[in-house]
MIBATI-806500 format. One record per residue (C-alpha): residue number from 0; residue in three letters; x, y, z. Coordinates in pm, whole numbers. Last residue first. Example, Ala and Ser with C-alpha at 12.3 -4.5 7.8 and 13.67 -1.06 7.14 Angstrom:
<sites>
SITE; num; residu; px; py; pz
SITE; 1; SER; 1367; -106; 714 $
SITE; 0; ALA; 1230; -450; 780 $
</sites>
This chain:
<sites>
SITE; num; residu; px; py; pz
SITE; 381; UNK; -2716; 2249; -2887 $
SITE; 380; UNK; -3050; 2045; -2860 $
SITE; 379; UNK; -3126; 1874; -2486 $
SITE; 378; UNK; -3255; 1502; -2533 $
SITE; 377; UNK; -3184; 1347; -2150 $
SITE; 376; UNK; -3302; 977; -2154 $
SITE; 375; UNK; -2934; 846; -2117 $
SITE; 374; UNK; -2653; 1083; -2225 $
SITE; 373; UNK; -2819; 1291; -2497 $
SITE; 372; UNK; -2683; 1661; -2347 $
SITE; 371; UNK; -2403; 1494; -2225 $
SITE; 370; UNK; -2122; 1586; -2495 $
SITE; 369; UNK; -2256; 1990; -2426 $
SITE; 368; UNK; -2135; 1996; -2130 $
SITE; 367; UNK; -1774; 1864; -2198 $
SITE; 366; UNK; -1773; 2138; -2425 $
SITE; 365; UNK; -1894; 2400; -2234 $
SITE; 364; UNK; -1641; 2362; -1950 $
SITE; 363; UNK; -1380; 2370; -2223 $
SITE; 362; UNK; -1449; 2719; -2337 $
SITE; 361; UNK; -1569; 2805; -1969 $
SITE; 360; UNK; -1201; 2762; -1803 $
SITE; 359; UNK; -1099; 2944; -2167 $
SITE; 358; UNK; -1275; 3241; -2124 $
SITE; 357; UNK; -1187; 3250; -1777 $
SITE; 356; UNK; -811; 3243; -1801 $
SITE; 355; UNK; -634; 3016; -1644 $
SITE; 354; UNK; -442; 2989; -1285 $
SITE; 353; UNK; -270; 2742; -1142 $
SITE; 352; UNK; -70; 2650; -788 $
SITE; 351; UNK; 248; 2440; -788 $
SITE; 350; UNK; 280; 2183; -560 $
SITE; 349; UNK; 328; 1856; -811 $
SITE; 348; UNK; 462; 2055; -1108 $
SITE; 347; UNK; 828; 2123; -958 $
SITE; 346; UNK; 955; 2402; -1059 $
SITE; 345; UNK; 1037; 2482; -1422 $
SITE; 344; UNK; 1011; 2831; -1520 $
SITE; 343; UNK; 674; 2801; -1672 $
SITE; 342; UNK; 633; 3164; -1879 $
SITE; 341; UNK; 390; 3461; -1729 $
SITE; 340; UNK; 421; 3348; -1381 $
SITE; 339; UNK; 205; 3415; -1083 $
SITE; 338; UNK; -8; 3071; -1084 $
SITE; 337; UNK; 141; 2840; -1280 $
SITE; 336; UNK; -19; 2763; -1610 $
SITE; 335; UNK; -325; 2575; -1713 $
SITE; 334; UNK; -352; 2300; -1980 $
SITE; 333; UNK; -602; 2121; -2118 $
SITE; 332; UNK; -776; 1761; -2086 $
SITE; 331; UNK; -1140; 1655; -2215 $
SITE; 330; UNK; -1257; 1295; -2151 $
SITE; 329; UNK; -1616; 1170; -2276 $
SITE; 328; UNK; -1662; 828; -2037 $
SITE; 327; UNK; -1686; 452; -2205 $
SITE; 326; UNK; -1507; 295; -1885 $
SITE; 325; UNK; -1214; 212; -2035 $
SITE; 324; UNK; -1168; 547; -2294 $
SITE; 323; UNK; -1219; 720; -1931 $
SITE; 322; UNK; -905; 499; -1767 $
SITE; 321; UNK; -713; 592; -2089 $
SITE; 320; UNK; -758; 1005; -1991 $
SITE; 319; UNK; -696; 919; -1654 $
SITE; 318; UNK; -318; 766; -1756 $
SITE; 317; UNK; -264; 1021; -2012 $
SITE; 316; UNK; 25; 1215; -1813 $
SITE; 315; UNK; 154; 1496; -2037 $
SITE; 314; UNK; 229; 1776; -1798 $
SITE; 313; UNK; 376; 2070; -2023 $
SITE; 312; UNK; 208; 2323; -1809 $
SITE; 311; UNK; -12; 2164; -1484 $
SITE; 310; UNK; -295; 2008; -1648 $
SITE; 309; UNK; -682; 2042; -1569 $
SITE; 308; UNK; -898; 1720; -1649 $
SITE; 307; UNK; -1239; 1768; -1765 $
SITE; 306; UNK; -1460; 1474; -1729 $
SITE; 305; UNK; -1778; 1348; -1907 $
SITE; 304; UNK; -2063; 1109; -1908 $
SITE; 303; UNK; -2130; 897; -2156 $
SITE; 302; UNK; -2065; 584; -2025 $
SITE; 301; UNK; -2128; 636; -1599 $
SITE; 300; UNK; -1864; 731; -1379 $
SITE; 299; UNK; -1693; 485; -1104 $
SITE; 298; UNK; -1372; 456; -1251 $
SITE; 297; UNK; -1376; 849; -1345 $
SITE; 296; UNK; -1353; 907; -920 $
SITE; 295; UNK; -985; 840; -1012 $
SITE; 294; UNK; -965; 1182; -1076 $
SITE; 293; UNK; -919; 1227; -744 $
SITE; 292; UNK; -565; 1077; -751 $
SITE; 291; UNK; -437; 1417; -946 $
SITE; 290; UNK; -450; 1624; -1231 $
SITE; 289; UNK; -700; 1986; -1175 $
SITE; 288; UNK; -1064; 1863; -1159 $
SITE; 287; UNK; -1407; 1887; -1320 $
SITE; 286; UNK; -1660; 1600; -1333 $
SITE; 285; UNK; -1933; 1659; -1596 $
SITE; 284; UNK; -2274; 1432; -1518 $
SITE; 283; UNK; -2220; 1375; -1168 $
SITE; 282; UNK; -2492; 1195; -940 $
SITE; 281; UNK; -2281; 890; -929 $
SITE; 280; UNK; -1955; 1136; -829 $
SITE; 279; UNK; -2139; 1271; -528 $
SITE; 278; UNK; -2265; 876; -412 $
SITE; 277; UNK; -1917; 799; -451 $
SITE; 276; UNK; -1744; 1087; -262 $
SITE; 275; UNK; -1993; 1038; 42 $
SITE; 274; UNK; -1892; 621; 35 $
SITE; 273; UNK; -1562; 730; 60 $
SITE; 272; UNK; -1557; 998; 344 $
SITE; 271; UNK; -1587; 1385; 256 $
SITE; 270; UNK; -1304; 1669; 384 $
SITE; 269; UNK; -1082; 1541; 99 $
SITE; 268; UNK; -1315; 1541; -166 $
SITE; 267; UNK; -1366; 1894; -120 $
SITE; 266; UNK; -1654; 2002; -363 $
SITE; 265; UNK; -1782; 2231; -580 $
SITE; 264; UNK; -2126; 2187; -721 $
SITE; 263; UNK; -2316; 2329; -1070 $
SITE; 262; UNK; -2605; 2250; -1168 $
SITE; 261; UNK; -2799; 2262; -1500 $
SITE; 260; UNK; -3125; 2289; -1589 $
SITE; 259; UNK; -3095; 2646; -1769 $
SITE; 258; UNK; -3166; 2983; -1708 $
SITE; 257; UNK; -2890; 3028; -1474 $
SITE; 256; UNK; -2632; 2808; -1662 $
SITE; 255; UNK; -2341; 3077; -1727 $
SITE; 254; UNK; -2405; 3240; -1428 $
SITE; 253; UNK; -2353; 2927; -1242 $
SITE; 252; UNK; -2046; 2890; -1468 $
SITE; 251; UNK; -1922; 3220; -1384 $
SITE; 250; UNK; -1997; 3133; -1024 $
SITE; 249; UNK; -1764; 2858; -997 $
SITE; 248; UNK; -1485; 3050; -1178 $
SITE; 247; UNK; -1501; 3297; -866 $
SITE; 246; UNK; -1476; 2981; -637 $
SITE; 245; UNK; -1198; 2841; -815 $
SITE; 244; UNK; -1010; 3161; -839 $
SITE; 243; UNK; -674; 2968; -861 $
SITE; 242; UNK; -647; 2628; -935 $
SITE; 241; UNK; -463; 2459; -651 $
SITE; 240; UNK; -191; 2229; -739 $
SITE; 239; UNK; -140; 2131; -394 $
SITE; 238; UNK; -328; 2190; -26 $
SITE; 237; UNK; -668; 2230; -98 $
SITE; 236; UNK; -805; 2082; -410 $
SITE; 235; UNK; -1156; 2175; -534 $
SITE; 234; UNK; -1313; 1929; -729 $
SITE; 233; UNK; -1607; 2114; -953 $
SITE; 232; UNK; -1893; 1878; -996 $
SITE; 231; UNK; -2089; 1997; -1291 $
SITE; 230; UNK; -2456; 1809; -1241 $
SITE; 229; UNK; -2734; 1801; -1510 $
SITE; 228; UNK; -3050; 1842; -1344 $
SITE; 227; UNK; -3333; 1589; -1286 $
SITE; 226; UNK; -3585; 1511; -1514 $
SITE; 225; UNK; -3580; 1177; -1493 $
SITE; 224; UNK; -3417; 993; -1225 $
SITE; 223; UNK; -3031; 834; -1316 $
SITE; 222; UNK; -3027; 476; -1219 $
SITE; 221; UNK; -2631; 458; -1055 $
SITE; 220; UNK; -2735; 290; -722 $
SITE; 219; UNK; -2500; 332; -454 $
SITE; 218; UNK; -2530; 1; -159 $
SITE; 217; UNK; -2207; 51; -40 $
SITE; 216; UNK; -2089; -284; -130 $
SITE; 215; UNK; -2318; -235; -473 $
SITE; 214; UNK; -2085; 100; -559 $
SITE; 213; UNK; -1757; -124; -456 $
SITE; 212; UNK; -1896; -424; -702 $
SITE; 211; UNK; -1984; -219; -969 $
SITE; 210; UNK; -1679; -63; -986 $
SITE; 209; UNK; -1514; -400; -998 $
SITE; 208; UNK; -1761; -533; -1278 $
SITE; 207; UNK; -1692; -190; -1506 $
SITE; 206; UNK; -1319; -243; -1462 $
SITE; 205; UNK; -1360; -609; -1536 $
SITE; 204; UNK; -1587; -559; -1844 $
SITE; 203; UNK; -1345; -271; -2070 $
SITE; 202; UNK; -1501; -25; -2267 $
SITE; 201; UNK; -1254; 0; -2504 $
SITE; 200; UNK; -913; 141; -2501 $
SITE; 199; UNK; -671; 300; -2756 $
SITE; 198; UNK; -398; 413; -2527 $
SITE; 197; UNK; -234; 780; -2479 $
SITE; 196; UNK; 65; 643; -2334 $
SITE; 195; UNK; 266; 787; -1977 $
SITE; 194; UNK; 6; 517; -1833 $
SITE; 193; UNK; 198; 229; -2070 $
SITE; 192; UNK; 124; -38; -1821 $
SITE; 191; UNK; -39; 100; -1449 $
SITE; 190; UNK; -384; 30; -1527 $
SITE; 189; UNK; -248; -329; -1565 $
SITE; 188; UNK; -213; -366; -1186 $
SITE; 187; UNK; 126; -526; -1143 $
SITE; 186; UNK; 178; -195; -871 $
SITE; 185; UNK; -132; -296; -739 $
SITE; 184; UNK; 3; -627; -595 $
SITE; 183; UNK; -63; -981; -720 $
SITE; 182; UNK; -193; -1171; -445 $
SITE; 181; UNK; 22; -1336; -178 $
SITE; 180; UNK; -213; -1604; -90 $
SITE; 179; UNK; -207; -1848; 223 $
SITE; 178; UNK; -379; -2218; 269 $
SITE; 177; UNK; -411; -2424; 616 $
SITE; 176; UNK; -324; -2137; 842 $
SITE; 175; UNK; -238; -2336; 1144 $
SITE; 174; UNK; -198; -2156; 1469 $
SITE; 173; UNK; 55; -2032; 1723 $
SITE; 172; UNK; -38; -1693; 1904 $
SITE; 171; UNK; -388; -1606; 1723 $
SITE; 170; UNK; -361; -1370; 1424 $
SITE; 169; UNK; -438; -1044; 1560 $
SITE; 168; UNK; -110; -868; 1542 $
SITE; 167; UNK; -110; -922; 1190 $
SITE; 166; UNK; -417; -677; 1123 $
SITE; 165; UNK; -760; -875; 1023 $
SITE; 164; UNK; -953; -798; 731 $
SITE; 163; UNK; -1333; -872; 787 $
SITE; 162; UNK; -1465; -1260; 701 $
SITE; 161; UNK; -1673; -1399; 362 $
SITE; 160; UNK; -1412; -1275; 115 $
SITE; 159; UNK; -1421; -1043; -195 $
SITE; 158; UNK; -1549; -708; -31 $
SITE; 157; UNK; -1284; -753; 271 $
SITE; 156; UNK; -1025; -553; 142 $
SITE; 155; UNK; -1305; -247; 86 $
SITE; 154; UNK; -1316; -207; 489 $
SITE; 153; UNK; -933; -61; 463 $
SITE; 152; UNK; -1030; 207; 205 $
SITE; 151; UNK; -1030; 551; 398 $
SITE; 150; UNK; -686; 478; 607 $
SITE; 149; UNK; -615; 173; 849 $
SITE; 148; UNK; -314; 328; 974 $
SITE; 147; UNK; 37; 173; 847 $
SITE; 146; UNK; 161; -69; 1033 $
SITE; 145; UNK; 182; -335; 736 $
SITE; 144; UNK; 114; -709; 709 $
SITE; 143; UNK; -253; -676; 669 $
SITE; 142; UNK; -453; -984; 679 $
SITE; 141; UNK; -748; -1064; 395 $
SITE; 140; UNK; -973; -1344; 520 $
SITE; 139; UNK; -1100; -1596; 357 $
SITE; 138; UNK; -1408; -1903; 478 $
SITE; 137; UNK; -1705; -1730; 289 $
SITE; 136; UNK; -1438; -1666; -13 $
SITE; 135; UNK; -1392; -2101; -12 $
SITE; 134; UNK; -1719; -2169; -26 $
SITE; 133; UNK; -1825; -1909; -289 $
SITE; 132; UNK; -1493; -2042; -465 $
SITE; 131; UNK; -1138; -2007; -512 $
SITE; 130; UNK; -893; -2248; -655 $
SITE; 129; UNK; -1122; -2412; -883 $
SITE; 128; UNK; -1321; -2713; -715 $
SITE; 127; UNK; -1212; -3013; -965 $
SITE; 126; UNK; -1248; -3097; -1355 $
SITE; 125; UNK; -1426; -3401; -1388 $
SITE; 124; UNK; -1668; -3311; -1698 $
SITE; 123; UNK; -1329; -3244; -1932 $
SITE; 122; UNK; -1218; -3572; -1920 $
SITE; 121; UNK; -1290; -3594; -2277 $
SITE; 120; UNK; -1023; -3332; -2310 $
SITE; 119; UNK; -748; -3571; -2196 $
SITE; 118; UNK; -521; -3605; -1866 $
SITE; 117; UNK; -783; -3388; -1610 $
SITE; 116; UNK; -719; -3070; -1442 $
SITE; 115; UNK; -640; -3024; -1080 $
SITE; 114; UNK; -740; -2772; -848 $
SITE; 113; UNK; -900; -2577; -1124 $
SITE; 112; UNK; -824; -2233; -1247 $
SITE; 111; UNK; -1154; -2028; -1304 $
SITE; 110; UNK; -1201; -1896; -946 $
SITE; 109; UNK; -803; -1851; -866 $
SITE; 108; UNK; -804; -1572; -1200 $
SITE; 107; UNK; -1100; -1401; -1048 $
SITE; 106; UNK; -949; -1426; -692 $
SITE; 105; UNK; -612; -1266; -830 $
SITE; 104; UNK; -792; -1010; -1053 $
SITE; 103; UNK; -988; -918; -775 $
SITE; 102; UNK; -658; -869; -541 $
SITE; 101; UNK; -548; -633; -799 $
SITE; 100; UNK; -855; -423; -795 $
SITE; 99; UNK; -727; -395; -433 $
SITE; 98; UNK; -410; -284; -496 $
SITE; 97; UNK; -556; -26; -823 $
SITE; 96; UNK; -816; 117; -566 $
SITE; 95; UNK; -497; 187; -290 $
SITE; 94; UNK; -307; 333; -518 $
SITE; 93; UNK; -530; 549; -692 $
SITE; 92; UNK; -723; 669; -333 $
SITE; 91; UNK; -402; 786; -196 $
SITE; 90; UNK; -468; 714; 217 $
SITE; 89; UNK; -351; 429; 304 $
SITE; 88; UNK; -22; 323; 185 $
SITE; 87; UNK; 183; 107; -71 $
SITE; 86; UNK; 2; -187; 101 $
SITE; 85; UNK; 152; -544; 228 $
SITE; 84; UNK; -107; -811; 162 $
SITE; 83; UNK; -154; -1171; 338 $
SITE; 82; UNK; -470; -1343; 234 $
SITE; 81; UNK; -565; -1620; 452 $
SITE; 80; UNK; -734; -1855; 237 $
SITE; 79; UNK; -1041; -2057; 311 $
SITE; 78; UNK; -1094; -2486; 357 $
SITE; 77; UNK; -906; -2488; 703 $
SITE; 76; UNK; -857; -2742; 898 $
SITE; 75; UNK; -764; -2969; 618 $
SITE; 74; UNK; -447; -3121; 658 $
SITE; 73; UNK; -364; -3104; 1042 $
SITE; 72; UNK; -106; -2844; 1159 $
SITE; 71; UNK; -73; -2908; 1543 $
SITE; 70; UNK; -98; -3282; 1558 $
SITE; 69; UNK; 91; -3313; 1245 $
SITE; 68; UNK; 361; -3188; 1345 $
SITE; 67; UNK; 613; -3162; 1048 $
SITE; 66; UNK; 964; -3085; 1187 $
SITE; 65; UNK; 1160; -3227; 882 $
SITE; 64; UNK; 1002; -3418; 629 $
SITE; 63; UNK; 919; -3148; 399 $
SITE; 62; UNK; 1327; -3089; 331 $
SITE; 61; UNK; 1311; -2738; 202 $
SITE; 60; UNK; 1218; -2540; 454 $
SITE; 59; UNK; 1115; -2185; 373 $
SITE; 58; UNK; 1067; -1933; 648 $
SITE; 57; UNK; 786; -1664; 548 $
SITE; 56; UNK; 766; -1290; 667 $
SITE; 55; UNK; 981; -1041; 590 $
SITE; 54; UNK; 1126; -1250; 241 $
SITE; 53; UNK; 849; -1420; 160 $
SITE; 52; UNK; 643; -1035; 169 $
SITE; 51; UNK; 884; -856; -47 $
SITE; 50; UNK; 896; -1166; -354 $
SITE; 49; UNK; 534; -1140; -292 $
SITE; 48; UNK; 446; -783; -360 $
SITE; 47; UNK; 522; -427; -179 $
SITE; 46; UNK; 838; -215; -128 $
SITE; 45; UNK; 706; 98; -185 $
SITE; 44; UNK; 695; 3; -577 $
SITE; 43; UNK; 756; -329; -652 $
SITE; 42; UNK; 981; -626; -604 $
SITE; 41; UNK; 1016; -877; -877 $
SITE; 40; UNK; 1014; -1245; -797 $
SITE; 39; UNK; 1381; -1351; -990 $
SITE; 38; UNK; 1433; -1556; -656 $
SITE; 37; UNK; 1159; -1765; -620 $
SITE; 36; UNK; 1255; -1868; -1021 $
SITE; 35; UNK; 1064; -1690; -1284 $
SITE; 34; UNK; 793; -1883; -1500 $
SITE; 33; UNK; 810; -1771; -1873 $
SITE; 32; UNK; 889; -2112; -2022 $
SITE; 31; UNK; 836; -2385; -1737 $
SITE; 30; UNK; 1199; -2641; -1767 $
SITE; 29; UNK; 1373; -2368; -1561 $
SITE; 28; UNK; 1106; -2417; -1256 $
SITE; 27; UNK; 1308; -2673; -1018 $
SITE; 26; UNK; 1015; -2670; -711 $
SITE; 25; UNK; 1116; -2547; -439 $
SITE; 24; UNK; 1108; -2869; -159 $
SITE; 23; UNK; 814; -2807; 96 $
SITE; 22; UNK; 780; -2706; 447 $
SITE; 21; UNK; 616; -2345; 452 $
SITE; 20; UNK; 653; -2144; 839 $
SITE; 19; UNK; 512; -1814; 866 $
SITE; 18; UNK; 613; -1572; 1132 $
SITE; 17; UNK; 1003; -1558; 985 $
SITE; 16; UNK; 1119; -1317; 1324 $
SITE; 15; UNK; 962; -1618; 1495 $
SITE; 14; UNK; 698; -1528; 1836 $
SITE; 13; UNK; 372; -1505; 1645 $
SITE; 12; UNK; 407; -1848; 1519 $
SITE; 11; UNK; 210; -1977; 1187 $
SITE; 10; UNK; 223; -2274; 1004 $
SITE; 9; UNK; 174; -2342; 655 $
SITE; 8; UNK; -12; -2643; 514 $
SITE; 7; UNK; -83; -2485; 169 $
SITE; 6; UNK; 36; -2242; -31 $
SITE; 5; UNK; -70; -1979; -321 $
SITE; 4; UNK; 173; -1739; -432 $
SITE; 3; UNK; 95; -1418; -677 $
SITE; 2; UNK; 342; -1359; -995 $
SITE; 1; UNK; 424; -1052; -1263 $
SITE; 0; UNK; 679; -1147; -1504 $
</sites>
């Protein structure tokens, strides 16, 4: 069972080895069907969620009587959250979109739950302030638990509240953070169930909102001017799983298109900043790349565009191909094989280089063309 904490009235001292201080008796949760005991919190991946974060950081007390200064922790100081996350990393741009798509869920879920619901339903009319609200987000704050470096995406932690994230070192000395949430963590992040499954998805409304959200934060509109080309946007990976002859296969398809109104662009994702790769990807009609975390760029693709995705040999890892079927994008996958070899010998698919053979690198190129000619206002015959 996945779970994200919310608290109130919890102290904070920079000098404890438990910095955050909760006086309360645990409640006795084996009468609640489906709710997991504090301890049976599960941990996941790089050591990251809540269970992980009460145990580096929070001392428990359960006898609420004890040690409560009121003076110093007053009820009400504080009407926003301070929300404590611990990352997988920085830099991956998969992990770190699904952690903080995570954190959406968690303030979407808070801003429909009430604070306290009514006895009846014809008391209905006096539900309460839900858990998180316009008021509340102008008054959060995300804080970062980790050292890790602040990486590409550190700014996007702050597109849901009011205030900009905050490392744990700059928490004042001694102070009273009136309410905390542990959000759920990306590796609960239901992108991540059955992702070894071909699923059959839908367009789905929250990933569409959240992309939405990170393309308005940045100010990227995705109207699509009339007349203008259709884009092929070539990703070209430098350090692992290279394909081969990328920039000779780059000018086959340039070839390819000459007479027509069609462009073709390859990039380095790597050498660009975020908001640069977005603004590339919203102008991209076919997105072509060898399997990795830039595909995630399909997340912020338009329905009815289209992306290739290039396989090591005997790869089978659907999990881009269901986040396309999600957002309503044409996906095409195929296979290339290592680079050198005439049979796969086995190595290690993350770091080995690729080759294909042209024919087929345009074969599929041409298909995933040829699904946008009537995407939008374009009308181009086969």
């Amino acid at each position: 069972n996945d779970a994200f904490c919310v608290a109130e009235s919890v102290s904070w001292n920079a000098s404890s080895d438990k910095r955050f201080k909760i006086q309360c008796e645990l409640r006795d949760s084996s009468g609640l069907k489906g709710a997991p005991t504090l301890d049976e919190f599960p941990k996941y991946m790089y050591d990251t969620g809540p269970k992980v974060i009460l145990d580096q950081f929070f001392q428990i007390e359960d006898d609420f009587r004890k040690g409560r200064d009121t003076a110093t922790c007053p009820v009400g100081k504080e009407n926003g959250y301070k929300i404590l996350v611990k990352r997988e990393g920085e830099g991956n741009p998969w992990h770190s979109l699904l952690e903080i798509f995570s954190l959406y869920l968690t303030l979407d879920i808070l801003s429909i739950t009430p604070r306290a619901r009514p006895e009846n339903l014809e008391a209905l009319e006096t539900l309460s302030e839900s858990y998180y609200s316009a008021t509340r987000a102008k008054e959060s704050q995300v804080v970062i638990l980790d050292d890790r470096a602040d990486g590409p995406f550190f700014e996007l932690w702050s597109l849901l509240t009011g205030r900009p994230t905050l490392r744990l070192a700059q928490l004042p000395a001694d102070d009273c953070e009136q309410n905390i949430l542990l959000p759920l963590p990306g590796g609960s992040n239901p992108l991540w169930f059955s992702d070894w499954s071909p699923q059959s998805c839908k367009i789905s409304t929250l990933i569409r909102a959240f992309s939405k959200r990170i393309l308005g934060h940045y100010g990227i509109s995705t109207l699509l001017q009339k007349g203008r080309p259709i884009t092929i946007t070539i990703i070209n990976r430098q350090e692992t799983r290279r394909l081969q002859d990328i920039h000779q296969y780059t000018e086959l398809l340039r070839q390819e298109y000459q007479d027509s109104n069609i462009r073709v662009e390859l990039v380095d994702f790597a050498a660009m900043g975020f908001k640069e790769q977005l603004e590339k990807v919203t102008k991209t009609d076919v997105l072509v790349g060898v399997h990795g975390a830039g595909m995630v760029h399909t997340m912020f693709m338009e329905p009815n565009s289209a992306v290739v995705e290039i396989f090591p040999p005997r790869l089978e890892y659907p999990v881009y191909r269901n986040l396309a079927k999600l957002k309503g994008v044409n996906y095409f996958s195929t296979h290339a094989t290592k680079a050198g070899v005439s049979v796969d010998q086995g190595e290690d698919w993350h770091s080995s280089d690729l080759e294909m053979r042209e024919e087929h690198f345009l074969e599929v190129i041409s298909l995933a063309v040829k699904s946008v000619f009537n995407r939008g206002i374009l009308n181009i015959d086969v």
